[in-house]
KESEVEX-312306 format. One record per atom (N, C-alpha, C): residue number from 1; x, y, z. Coordinates in steps of 0.1 Angstrom, whole numbers. Layout:
   nr     c1     c2     c3
  NUM      X      Y      Z
...
***
This chain:
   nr     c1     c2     c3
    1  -1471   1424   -583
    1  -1467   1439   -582
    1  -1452   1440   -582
    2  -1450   1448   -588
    2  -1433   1452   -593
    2  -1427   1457   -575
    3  -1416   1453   -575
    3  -1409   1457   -561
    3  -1404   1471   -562
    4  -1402   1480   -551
    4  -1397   1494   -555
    4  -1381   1492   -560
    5  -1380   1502   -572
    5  -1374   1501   -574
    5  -1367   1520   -572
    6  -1354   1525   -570
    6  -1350   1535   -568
    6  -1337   1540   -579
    7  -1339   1548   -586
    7  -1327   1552   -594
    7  -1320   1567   -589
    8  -1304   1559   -590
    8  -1298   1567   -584
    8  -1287   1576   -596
    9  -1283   1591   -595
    9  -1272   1593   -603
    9  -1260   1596   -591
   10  -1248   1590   -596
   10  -1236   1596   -594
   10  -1227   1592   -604
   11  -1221   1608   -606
   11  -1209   1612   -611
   11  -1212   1604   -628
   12  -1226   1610   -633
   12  -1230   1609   -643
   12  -1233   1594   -645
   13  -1233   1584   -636
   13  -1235   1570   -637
   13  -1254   1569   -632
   14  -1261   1563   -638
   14  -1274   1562   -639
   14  -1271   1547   -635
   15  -1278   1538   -619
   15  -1276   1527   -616
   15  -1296   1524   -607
   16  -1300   1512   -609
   16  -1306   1505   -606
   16  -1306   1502   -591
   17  -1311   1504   -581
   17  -1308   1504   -570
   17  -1323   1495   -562
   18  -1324   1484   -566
   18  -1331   1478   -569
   18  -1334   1461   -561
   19  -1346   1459   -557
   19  -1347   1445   -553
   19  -1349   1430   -565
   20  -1352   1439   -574
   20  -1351   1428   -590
   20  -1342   1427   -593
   21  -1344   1419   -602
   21  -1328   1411   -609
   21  -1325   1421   -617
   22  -1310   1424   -619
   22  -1306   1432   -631
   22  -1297   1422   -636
   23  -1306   1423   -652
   23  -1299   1413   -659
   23  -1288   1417   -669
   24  -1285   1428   -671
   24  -1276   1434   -678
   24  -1268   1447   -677
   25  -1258   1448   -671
   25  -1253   1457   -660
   25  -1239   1465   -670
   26  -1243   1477   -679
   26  -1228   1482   -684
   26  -1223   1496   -676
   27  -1208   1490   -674
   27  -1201   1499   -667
   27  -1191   1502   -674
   28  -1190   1518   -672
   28  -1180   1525   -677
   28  -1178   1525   -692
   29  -1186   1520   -702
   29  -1183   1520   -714
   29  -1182   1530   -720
   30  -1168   1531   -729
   30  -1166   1540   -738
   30  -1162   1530   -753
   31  -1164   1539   -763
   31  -1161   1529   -775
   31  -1161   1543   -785
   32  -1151   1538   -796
   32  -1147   1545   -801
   32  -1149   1540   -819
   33  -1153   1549   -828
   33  -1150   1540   -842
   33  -1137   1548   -848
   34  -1126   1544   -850
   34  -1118   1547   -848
   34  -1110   1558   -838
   35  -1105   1570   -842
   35  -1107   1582   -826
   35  -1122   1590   -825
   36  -1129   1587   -834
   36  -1142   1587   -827
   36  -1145   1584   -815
   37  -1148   1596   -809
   37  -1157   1588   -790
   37  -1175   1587   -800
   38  -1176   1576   -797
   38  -1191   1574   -798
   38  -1199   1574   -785
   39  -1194   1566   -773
   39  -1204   1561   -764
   39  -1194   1571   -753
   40  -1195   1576   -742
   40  -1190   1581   -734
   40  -1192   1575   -720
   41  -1185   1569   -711
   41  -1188   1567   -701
   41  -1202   1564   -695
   42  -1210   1551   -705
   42  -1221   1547   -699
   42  -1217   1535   -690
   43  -1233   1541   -678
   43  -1235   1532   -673
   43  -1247   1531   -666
   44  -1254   1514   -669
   44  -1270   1514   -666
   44  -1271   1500   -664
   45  -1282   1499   -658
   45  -1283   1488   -652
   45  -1298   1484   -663
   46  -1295   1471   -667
   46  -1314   1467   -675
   46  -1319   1455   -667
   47  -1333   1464   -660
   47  -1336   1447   -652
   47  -1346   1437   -662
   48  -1343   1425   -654
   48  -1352   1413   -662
   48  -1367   1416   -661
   49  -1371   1414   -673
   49  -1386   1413   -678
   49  -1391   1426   -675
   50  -1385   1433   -675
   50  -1385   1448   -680
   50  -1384   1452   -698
   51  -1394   1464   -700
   51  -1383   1468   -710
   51  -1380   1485   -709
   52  -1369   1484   -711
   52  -1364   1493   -716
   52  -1360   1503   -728
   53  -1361   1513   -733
   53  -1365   1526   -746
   53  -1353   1531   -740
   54  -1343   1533   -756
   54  -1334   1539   -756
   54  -1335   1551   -768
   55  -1336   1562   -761
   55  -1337   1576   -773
   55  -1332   1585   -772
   56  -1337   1592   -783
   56  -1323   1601   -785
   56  -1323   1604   -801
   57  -1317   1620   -806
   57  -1312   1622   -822
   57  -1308   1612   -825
   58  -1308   1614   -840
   58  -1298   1604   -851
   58  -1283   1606   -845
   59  -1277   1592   -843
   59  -1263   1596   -844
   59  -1259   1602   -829
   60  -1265   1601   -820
   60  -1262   1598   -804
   60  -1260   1589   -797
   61  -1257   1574   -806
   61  -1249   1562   -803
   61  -1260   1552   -797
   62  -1271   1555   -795
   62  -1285   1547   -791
   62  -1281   1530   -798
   63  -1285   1528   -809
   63  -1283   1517   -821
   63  -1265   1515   -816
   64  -1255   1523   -816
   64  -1239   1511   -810
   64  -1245   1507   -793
   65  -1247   1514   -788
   65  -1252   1507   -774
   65  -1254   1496   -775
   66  -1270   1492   -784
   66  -1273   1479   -783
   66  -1266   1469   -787
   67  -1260   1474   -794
   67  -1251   1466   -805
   67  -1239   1458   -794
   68  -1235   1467   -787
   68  -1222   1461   -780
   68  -1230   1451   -771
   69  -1242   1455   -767
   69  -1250   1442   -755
   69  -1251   1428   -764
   70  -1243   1424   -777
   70  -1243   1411   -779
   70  -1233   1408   -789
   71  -1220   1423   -786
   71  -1210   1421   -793
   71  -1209   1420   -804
   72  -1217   1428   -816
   72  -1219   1429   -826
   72  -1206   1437   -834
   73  -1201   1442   -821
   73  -1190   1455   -828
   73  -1179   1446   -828
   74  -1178   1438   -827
   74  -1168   1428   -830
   74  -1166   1425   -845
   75  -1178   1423   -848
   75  -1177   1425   -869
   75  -1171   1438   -874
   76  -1170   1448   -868
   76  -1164   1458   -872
   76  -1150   1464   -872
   77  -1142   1467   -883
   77  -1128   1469   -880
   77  -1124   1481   -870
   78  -1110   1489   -869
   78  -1108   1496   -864
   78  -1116   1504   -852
   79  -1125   1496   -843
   79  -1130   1501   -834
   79  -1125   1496   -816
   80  -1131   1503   -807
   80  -1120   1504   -794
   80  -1135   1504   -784
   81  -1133   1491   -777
   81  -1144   1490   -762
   81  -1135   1492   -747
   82  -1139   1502   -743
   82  -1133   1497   -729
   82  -1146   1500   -719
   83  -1146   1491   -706
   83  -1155   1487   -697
   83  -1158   1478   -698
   84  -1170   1472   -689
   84  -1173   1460   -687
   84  -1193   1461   -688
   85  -1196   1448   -697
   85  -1210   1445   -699
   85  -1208   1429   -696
   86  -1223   1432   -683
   86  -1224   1416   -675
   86  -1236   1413   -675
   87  -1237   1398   -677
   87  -1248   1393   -684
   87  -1252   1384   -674
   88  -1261   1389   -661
   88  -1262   1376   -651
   88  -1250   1380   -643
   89  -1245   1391   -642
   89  -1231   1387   -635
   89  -1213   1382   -638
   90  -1217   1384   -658
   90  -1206   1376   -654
   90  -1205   1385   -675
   91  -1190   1387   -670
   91  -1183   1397   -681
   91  -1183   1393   -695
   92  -1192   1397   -708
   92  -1197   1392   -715
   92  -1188   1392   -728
   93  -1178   1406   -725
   93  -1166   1409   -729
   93  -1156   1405   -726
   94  -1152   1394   -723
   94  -1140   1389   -713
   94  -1137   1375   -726
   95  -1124   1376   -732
   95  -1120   1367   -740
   95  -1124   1350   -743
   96  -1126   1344   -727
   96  -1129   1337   -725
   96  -1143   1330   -729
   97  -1149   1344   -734
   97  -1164   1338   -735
   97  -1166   1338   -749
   98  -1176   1330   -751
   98  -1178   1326   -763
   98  -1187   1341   -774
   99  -1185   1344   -785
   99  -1195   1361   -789
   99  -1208   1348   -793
  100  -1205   1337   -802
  100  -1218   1329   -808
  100  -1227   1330   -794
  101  -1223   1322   -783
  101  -1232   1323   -770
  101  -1241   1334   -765
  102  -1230   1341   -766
  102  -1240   1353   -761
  102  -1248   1360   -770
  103  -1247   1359   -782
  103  -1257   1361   -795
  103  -1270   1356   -793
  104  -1265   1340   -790
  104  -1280   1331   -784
  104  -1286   1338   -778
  105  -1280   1337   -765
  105  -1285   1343   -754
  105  -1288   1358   -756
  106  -1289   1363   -764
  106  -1292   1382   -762
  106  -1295   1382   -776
  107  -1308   1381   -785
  107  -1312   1384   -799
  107  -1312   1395   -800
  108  -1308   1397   -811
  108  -1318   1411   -818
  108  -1328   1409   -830
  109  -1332   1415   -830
  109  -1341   1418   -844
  109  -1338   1438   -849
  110  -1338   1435   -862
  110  -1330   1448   -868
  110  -1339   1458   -873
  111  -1340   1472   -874
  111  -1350   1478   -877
  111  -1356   1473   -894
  112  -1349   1467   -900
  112  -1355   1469   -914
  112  -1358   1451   -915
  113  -1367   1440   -918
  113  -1373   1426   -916
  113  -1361   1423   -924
  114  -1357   1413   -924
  114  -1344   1408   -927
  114  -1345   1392   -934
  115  -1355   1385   -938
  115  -1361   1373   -937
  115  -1352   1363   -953
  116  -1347   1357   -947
  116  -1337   1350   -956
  116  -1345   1345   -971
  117  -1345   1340   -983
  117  -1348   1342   -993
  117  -1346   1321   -993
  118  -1357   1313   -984
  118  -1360   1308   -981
  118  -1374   1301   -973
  119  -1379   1289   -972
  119  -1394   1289   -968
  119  -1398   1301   -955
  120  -1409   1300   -948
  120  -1411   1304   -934
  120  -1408   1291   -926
  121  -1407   1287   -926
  121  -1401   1270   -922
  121  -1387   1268   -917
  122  -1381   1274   -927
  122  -1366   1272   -928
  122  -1357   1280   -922
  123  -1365   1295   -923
  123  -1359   1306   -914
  123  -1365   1307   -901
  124  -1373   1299   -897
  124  -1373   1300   -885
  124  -1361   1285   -879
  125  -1363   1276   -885
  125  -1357   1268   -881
  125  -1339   1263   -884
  126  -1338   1275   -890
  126  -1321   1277   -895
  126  -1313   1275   -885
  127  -1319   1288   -872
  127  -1306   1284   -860
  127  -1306   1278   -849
  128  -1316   1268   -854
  128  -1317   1254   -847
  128  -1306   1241   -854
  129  -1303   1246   -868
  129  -1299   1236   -874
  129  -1283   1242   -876
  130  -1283   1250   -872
  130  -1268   1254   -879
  130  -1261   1257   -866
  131  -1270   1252   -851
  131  -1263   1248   -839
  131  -1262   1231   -840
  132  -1263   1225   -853
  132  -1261   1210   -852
  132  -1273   1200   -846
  133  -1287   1208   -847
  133  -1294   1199   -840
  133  -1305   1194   -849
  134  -1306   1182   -852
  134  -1310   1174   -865
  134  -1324   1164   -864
  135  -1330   1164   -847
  135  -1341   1158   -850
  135  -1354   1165   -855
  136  -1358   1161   -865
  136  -1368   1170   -873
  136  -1381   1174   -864
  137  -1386   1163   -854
  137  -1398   1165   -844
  137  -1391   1176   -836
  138  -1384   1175   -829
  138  -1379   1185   -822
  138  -1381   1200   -827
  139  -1369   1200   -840
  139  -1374   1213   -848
  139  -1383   1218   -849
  140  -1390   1208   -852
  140  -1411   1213   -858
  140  -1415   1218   -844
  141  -1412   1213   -837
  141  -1418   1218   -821
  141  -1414   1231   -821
  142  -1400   1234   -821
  142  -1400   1249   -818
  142  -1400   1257   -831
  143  -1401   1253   -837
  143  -1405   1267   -848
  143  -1420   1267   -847
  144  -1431   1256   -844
  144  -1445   1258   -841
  144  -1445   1267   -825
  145  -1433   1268   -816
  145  -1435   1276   -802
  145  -1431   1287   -809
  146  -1422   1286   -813
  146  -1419   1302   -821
  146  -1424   1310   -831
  147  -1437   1304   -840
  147  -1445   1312   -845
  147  -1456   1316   -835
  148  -1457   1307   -825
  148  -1470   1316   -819
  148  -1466   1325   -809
  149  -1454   1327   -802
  149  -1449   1332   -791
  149  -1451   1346   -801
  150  -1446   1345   -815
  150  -1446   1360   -823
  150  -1455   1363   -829
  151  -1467   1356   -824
  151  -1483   1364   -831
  151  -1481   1357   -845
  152  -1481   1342   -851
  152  -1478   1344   -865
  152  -1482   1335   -870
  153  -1485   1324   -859
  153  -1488   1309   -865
  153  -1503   1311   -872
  154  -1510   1316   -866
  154  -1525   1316   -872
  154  -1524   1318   -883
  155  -1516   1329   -888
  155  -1513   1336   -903
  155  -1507   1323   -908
  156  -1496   1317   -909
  156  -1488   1313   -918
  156  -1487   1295   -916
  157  -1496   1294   -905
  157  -1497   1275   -905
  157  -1499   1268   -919
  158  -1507   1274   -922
  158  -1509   1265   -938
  158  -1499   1267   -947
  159  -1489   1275   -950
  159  -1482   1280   -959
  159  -1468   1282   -952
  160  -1462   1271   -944
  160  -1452   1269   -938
  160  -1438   1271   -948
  161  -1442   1263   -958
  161  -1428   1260   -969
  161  -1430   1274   -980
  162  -1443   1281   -984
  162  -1437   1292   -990
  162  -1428   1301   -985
  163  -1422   1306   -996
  163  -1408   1318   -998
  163  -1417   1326   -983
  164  -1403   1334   -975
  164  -1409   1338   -965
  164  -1409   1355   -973
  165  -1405   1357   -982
  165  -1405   1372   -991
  165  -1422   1374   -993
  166  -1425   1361   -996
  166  -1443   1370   -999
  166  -1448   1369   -987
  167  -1445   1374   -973
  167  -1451   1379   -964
  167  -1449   1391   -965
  168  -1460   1400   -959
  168  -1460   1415   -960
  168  -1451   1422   -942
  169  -1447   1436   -951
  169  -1438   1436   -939
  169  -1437   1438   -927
  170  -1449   1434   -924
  170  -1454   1434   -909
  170  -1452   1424   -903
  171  -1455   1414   -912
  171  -1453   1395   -910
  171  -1440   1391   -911
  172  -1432   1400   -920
  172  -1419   1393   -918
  172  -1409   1397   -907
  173  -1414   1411   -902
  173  -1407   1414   -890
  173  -1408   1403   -878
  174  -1421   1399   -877
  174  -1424   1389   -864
  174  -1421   1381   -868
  175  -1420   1375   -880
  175  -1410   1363   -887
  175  -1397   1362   -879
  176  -1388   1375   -881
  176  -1374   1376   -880
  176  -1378   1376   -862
  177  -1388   1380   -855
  177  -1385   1379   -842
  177  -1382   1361   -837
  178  -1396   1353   -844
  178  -1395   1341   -844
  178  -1384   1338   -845
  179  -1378   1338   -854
  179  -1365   1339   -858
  179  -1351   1336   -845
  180  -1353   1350   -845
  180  -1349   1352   -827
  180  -1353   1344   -815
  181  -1362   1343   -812
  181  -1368   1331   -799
  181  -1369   1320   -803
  182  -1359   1311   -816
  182  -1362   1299   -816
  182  -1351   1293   -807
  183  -1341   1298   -805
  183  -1330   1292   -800
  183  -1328   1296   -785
  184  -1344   1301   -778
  184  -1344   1304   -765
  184  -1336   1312   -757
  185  -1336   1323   -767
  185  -1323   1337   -757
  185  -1331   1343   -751
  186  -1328   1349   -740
  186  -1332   1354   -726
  186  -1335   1372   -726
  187  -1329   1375   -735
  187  -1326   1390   -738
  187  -1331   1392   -755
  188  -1341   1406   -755
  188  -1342   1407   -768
  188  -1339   1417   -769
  189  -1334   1421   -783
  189  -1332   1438   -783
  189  -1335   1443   -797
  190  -1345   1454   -796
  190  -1354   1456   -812
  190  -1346   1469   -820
  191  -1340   1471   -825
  191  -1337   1484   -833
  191  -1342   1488   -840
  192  -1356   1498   -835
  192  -1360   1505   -843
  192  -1369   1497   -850
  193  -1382   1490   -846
  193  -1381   1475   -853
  193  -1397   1480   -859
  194  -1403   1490   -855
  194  -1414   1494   -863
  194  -1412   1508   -877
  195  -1399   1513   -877
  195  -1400   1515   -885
  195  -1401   1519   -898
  196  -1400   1504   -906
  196  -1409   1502   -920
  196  -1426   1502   -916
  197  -1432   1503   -909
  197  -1443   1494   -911
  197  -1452   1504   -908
  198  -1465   1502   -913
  198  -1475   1506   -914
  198  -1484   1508   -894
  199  -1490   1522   -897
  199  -1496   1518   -882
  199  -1502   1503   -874
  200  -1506   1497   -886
  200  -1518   1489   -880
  200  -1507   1471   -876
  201  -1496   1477   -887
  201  -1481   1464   -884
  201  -1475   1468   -864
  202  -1475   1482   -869
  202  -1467   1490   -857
  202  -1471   1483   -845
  203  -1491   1483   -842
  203  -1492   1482   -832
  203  -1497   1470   -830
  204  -1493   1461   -836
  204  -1489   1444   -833
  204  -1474   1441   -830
  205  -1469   1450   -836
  205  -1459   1445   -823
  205  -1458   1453   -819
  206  -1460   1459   -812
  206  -1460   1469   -800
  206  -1467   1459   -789
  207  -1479   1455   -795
  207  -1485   1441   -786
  207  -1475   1431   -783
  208  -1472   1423   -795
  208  -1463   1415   -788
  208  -1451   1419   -780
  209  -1445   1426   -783
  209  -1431   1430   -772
  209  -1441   1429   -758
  210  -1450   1435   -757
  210  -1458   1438   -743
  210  -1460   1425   -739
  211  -1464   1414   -748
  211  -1462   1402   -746
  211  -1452   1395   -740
  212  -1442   1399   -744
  212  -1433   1387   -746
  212  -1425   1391   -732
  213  -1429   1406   -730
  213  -1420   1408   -719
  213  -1422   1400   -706
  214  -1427   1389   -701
  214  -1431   1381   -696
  214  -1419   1376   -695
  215  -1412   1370   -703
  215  -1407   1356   -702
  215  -1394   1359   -706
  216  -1391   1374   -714
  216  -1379   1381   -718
  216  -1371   1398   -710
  217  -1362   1396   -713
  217  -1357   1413   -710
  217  -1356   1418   -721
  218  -1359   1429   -724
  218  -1363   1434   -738
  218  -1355   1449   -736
  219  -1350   1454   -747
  219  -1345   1465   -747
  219  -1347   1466   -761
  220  -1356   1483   -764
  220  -1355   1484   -778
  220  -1354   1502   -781
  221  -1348   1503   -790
  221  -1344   1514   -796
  221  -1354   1518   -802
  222  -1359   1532   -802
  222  -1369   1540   -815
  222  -1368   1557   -809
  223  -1372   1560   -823
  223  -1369   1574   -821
  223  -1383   1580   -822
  224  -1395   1573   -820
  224  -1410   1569   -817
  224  -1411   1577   -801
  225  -1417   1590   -799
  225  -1417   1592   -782
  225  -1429   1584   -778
  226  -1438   1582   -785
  226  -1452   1575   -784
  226  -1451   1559   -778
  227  -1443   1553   -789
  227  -1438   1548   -789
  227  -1428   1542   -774
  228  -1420   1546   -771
  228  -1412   1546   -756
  228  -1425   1545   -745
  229  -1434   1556   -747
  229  -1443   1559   -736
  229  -1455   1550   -734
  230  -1457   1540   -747
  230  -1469   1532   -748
  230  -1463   1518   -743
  231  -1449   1515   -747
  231  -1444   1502   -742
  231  -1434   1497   -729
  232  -1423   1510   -727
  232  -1415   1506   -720
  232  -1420   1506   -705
  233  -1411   1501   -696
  233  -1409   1504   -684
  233  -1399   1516   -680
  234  -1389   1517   -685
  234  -1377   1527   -680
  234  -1375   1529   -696
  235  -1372   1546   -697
  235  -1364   1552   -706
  235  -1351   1558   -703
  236  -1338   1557   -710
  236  -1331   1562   -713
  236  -1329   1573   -727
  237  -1321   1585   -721
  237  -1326   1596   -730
  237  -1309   1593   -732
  238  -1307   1593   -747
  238  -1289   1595   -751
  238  -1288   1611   -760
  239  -1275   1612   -755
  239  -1274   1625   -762
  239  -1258   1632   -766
  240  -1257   1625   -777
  240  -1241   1631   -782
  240  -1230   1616   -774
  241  -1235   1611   -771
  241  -1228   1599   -768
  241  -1229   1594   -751
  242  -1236   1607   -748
  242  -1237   1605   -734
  242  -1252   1601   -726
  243  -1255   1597   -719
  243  -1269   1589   -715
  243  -1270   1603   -700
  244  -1277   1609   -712
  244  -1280   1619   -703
  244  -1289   1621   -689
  245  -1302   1609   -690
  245  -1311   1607   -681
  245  -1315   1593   -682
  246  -1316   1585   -674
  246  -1322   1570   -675
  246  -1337   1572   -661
  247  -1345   1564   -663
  247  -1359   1568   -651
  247  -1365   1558   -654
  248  -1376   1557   -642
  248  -1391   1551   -650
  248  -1397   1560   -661
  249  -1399   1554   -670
  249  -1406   1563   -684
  249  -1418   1566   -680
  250  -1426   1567   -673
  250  -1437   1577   -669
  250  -1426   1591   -660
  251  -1417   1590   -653
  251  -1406   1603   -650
  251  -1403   1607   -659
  252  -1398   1599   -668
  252  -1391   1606   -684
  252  -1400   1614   -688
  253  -1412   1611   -691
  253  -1420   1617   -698
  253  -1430   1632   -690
  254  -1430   1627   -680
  254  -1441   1636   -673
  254  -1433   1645   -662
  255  -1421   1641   -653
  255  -1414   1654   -653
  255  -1395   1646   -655
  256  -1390   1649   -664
  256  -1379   1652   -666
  256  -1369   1658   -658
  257  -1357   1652   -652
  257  -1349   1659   -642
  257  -1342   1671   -651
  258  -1335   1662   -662
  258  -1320   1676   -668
  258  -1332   1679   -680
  259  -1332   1693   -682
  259  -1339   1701   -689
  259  -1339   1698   -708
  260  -1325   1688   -705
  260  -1323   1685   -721
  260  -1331   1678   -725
  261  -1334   1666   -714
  261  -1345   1657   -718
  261  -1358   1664   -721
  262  -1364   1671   -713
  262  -1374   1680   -716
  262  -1375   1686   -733
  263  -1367   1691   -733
  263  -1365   1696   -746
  263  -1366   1685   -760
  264  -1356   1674   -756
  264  -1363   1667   -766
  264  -1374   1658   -765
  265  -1380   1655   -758
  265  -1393   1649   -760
  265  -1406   1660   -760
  266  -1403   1672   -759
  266  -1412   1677   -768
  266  -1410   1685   -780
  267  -1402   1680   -786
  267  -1395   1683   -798
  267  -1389   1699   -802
  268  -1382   1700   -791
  268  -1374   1716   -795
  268  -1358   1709   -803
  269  -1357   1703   -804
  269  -1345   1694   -812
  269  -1349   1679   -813
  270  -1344   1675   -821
  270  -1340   1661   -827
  270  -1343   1659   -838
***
């Protein structure tokens, strides 16, 4: 049984006040693409083996959020972070730390399957090998833990070495998660990750996230209300840059504190 947990606002800060672990703690972020304000003074707490639904319009910084939880915005020119994202505790943004590490440690998978033009074999077992690790039994072991952890091995056991392009795009999405959990990261984060795909793709993973949240912290983006309400634990509502409500997503959904949230989940905008 989940321990109580209590969410508190002050001074527009949405915090976790909580007997579980919070595994991912951003304070005060603001970020800028050039004098762009995108993100405004977020701050939330994501606890472990939770998941968390980030929503919100096109273009209310939902998708840079995630992004900065594994320093993605670092590939990007002319852009500006200030505050602090802690990972366990400990400043994930602070020069000293490694961006490849924390990549490990915090996957994503992207809204559109991404599956390298290579076997199913190979792309699961790429970033095993391009961290320098060369015993082939080993490998085989975890790309065999990593197709089944993503719903996939049954499908694709026999046909390990074909092109991973002639999987359909339902398979190659859980491909790219495989992908993701071979190198044992602790944090997943989905952008928008159902939708290409067909209902009946949609709600296999929908399954597995529900899965996996066991063993992972999960944070995923969609602009799906259904969607938020069928898988997460806590929603956050974004809006114009600002994280206007964060809750258990049964509150998000069923009564709404700021009126804005109301409004967009039953679609008077977005």
């Amino acid at each position: 049984m989940d321990k109580k947990t209590i969410i508190t606002k002050e001074k527009s800060e949405y915090v976790c006040c909580s007997e579980d672990i919070i595994k991912i703690k951003a304070q005060d972020i603001n970020f800028f693409y050039g004098k762009l304000h995108v993100l405004k003074n977020i701050n939330l707490d994501i606890l472990a083996n939770k998941i968390t639904a980030i929503i919100g319009p096109s273009g209310c910084g939902k998708t840079t959020f995630i992004r900065l939880l594994n320093r993605m915005h670092e590939l990007i020119p002319n852009v500006t972070l200030t505050g602090k994202i802690y990972l366990d505790g400990q400043d994930i943004l602070s020069s000293c730390v490694d961006p490849v590490e924390i990549r490990r440690r915090i996957g994503m998978v992207f809204q559109k399957p991404n599956p390298f033009p290579k076997s199913i074999f190979k792309n699961i077992s790429y970033g095993l090998e391009i961290n320098g690790i060369k015993n082939k039994e080993f490998i085989e072991e975890r790309v065999i833990e990593s197709l089944k952890k993503a719903a996939l091995w049954e499908e694709v056991k026999d046909r390990l070495y074909d092109s991973a392009l002639k999987l359909s795009g339902g398979q190659q999405q859980r491909l790219c998660i495989a992908r993701a959990l071979v190198v044992k990261p602790e944090v997943l984060l989905f952008d928008e990750p159902c939708a290409s795909l067909d209902p009946i793709s949609t709600r296999k993973i929908e399954e597995l996230i529900l899965e996996l949240k066991k063993d992972y912290t999960i944070v995923i983006v969609t602009h799906n209300m259904q969607q938020a309400a069928r898988v997460s634990d806590y929603t956050g509502f974004f809006l114009m840059g600002e994280l206007i409500e964060f809750d258990k997503t049964k509150k998000i959904f069923e009564a709404p504190t700021d009126p804005r949230t109301e409004d967009y989940i039953t679609g008077k905008f977005g």
